[in-house]
C-alpha positions, -999 to 999 in steps of 0.1 A, spaced: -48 -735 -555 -53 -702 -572 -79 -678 -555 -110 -665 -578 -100 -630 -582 -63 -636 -586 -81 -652 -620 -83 -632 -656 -114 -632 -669 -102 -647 -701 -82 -677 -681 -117 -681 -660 -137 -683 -691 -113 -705 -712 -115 -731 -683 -151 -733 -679 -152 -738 -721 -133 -766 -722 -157 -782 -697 -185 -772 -717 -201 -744 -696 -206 -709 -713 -191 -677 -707 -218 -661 -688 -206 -691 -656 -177 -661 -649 -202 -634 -644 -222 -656 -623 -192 -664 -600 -181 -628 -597 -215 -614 -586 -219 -646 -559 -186 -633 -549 -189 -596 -550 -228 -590 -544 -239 -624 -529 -218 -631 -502 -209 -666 -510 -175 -678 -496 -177 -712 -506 -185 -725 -540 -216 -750 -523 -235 -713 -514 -233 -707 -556 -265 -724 -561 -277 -715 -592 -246 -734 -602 -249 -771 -615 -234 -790 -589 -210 -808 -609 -194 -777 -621 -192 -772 -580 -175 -799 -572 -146 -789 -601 -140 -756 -593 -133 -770 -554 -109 -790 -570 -93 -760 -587 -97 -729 -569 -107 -714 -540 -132 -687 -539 -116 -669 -513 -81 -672 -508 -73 -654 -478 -78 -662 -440 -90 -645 -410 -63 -648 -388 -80 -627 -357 -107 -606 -357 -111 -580 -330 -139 -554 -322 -139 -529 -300 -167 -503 -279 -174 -483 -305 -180 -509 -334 -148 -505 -354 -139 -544 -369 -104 -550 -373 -89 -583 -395 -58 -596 -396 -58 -617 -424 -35 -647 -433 -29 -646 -471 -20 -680 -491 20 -677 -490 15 -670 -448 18 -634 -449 -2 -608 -427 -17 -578 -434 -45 -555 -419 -77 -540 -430 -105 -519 -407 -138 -510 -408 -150 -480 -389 -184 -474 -386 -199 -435 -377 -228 -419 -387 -242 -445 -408 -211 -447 -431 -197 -480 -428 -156 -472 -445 -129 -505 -456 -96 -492 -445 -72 -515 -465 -44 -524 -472 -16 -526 -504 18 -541 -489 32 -565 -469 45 -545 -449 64 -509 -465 91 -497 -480 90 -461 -472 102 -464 -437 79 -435 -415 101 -437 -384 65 -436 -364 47 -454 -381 39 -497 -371 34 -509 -407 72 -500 -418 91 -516 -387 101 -549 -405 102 -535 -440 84 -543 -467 77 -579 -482 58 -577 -516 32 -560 -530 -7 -577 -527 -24 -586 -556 -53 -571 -570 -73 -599 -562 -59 -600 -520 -65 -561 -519 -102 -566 -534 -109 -598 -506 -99 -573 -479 -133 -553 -490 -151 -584 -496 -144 -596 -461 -152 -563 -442 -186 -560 -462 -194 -593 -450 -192 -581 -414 -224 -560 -419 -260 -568 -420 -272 -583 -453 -283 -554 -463 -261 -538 -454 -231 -517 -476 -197 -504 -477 -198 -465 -484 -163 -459 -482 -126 -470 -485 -101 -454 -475 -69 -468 -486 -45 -458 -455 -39 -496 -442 -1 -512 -447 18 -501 -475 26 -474 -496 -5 -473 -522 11 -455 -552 39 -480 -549 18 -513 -562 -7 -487 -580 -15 -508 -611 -29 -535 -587 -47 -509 -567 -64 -493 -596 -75 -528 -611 -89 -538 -578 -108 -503 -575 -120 -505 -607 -138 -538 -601 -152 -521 -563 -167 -488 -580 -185 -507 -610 -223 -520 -606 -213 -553 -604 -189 -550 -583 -191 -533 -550 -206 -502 -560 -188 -475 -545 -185 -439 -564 -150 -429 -573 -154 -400 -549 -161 -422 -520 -128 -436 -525 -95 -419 -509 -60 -429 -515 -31 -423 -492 7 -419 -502 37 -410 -485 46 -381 -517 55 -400 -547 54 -370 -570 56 -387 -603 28 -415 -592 11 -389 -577 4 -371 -616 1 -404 -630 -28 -409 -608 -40 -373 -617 -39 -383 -654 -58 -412 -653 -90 -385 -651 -106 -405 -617 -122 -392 -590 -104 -401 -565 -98 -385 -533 -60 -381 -528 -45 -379 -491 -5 -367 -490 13 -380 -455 32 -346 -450 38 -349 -410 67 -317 -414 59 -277 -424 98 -283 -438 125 -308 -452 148 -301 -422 121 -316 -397 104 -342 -423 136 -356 -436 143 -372 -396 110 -387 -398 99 -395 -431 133 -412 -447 118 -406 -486 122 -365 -482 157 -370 -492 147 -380 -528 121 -359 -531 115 -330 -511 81 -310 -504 82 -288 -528 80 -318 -555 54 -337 -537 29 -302 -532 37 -292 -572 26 -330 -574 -2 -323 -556 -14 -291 -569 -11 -306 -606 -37 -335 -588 -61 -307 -578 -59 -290 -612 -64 -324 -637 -95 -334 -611 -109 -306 -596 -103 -324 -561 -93 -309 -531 -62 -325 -514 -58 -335 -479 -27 -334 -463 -22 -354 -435 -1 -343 -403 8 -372 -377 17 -348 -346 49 -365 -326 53 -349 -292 82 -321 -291 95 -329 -327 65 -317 -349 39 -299 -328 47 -265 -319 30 -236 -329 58 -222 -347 56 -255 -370 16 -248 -371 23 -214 -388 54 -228 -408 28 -255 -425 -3 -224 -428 27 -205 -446 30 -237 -468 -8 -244 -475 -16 -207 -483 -31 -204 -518 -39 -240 -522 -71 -256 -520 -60 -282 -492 -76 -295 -460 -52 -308 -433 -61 -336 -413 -49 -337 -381 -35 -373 -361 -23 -374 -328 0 -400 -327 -10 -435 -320 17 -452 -291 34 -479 -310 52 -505 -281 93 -501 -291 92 -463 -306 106 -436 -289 73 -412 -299 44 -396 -282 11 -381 -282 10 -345 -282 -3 -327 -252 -38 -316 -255 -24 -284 -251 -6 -282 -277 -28 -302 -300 -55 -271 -296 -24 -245 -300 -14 -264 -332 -52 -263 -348 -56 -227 -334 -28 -216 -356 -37 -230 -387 -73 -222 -383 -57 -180 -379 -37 -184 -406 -69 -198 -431 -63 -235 -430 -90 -262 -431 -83 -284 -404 -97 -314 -386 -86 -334 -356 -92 -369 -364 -111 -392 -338 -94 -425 -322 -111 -450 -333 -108 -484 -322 -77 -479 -298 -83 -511 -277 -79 -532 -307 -43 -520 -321 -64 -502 -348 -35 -479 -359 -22 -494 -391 5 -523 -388 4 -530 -346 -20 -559 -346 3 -577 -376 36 -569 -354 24 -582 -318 10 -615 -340 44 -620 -355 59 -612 -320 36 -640 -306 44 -660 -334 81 -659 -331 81 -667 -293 59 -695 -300 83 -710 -326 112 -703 -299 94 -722 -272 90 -752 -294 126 -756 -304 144 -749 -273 159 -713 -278 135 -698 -249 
């Protein structure tokens, strides 16, 4: 069975007419889903009951599954969520200062192959539908008080976002509108590896979205052994990208800076990247790296964590260190999903003999 937001309005509506219900049933369904919480079809009820009954035998209203759900000390939520086909993926919800932010997810998996990063390590699988990406916010605003509301997403989880961007954009638009999820354009930050032409597509589209650029190198020497796509595109498309973003919108890009121990943290590579960002209106956002089990990568020293923001804050860089959140828990994009399929796998060994 299909789930209710995989649906097109138009397929949704043409069902419920040939069962004699009007066309204001699909509105109804959508704000149950979207603003009243219901994840079964029985909580719909200002629904007649026998229209109930056949839409269980046709759909489901939500079609994916919470698989595990962990919290940890300092109230971050994370899901890992079993989609129809048996997939995985991720989403978060971090919680600070009264804003309550949906870190989600785009891929199964990715394609762009960060040789740090957890989400990349077994590829990428397909793209999620509109409809799976828009559950993942759906299921984290259920996590909160009834009254209360998502404020942000950040759209960091698994996946390369500007790689399945008509889905994204579709599910975004339903988040942001009034009868949707309600949450302002400008609220909403999307994260990409440097795909330079989806990067001005995205700028063209006249939103007000937030853009975040994964640089993690001040150079192609360095970002080409740990960011595979360099090769095919280089930095200096992905910033010319990024400063056509800034002028169509008016919005300020982040760039974002994993720091690997030894490889990319030095102070010479602070002022290399402070030589880079000079000029532009960025902000650099700062991640110490998060120990994935079976990479060969570290944290940075706090040493040279404060030498690195030093350097960039003399040369007149914006630049914030950002917090650990929800470490206990495999928070960092992709780890919860690959010790699940690790459990998963030597489960299925046990049971037919190979272990």
């Amino acid at each position: 069975m299909r789930a209710l937001l995989d649906v097109p309005n138009e397929e949704l509506q043409s069902w419920l007419k040939a069962r004699g219900q009007p066309p204001m049933r699909v509105r109804q369904l959508r704000r149950w889903l979207l603003l009243g919480r219901a994840e079964s079809f029985e909580q719909m009820t200002d629904l007649p009951r026998e229209l109930r009954q056949l839409l269980m035998e046709e759909y489901l209203p939500l079609g994916i599954q919470i698989a595990r759900h962990l919290v940890a000390g300092d109230e971050t939520h994370k899901l890992l969520l079993r989609l129809q086909d048996g997939q995985l993926v991720e989403c978060v919800l971090i919680q600070e200062a009264g804003r309550h932010t949906a870190c989600i997810s785009t891929q199964v998996g990715c394609g762009m192959g960060c040789l740090f990063c957890a989400s990349g390590l077994n590829g990428v699988a397909r793209n999620l539908t509109a409809g799976e990406i828009l559950e993942q916010l759906i299921r984290l605003r259920n996590l909160l008080p009834v009254d209360g509301r998502l404020t942000h997403i950040v759209v960091m989880g698994m996946g390369e976002p500007l790689a399945n961007l008509d889905n994204l954009l579709q599910a975004l638009e339903v988040a942001g509108s009034k009868d949707g999820l309600g949450i302002g354009a400008r609220h909403i930050t999307i994260s990409t590896v440097g795909l330079p032409a989806k990067i001005r597509r995205l700028a063209e589209l006249g939103k007000q979205y937030q853009l975040a650029v994964s640089l993690h190198a001040p150079n192609d020497v360095v970002r080409m052994h740990i960011v595979p796509t360099t090769e095919k595109t280089g930095l200096q498309a992905i910033l010319a990208a990024a400063d056509y973003f800034f002028e169509r919108t008016g919005r300020q890009v982040t760039y974002e800076y994993v720091l690997l121990r030894s490889i990319n943290d030095s102070v010479a590579h602070a002022k290399e990247l402070a030589g880079l960002l000079t000029g532009r209106q960025a902000h650099v956002n700062l991640i110490p790296f998060n120990d994935v089990e079976g990479l060969p990568y570290a944290r940075p020293t706090d040493h040279d964590l404060q030498a690195f923001v030093n350097e960039l804050r003399r040369g007149g860089i914006s630049v914030k260190v950002r917090k650990r959140k929800g470490s206990e828990i495999d928070a960092a994009c992709g780890q919860l999903r690959r010790s699940s399929l690790k459990e998963e796998a030597q489960a299925l060994a046990v049971g037919t003999g190979r272990l």
